[in-house]
C-alpha positions in Angstrom: 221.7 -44.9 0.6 218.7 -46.3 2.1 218.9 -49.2 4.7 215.8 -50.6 5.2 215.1 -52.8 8.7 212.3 -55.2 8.6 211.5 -57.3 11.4 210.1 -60.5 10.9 209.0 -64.4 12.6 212.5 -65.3 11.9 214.6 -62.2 13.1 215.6 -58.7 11.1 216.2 -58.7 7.8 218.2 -55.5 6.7 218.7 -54.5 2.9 220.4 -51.7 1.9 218.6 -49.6 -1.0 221.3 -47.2 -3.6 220.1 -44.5 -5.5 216.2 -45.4 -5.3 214.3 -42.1 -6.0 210.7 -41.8 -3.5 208.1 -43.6 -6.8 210.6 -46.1 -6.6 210.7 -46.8 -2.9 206.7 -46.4 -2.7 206.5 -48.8 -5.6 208.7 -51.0 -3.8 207.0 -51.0 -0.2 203.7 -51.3 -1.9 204.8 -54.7 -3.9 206.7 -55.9 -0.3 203.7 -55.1 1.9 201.2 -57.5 -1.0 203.7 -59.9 -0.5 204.0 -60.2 3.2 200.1 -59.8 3.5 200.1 -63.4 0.9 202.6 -65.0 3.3 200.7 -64.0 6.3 197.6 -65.8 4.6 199.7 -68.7 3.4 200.6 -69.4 7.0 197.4 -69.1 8.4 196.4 -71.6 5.9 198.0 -74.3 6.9 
């Protein structure tokens, strides 16, 4: 198991990740890294 720590404006978020081989978890922090770098624009937005 995987527990994953991410710290963010509002705190830490933790998830815990089961039985996620390496592509997965690359593919994974690749699609959650695009969607943080969209919030962080969306803020700066407004």
């Amino acid at each position: 198991m995987l527990t994953l720590v991410r710290l963010t404006k509002g705190g830490v978020s933790i998830s815990e990740v089961e039985e996620m081989d390496l592509d997965d978890f690359y593919g994974w922090l690749e699609d959650a890294t695009k969607l943080q770098a969209d919030i962080n624009k969306a803020m700066k937005a407004k």
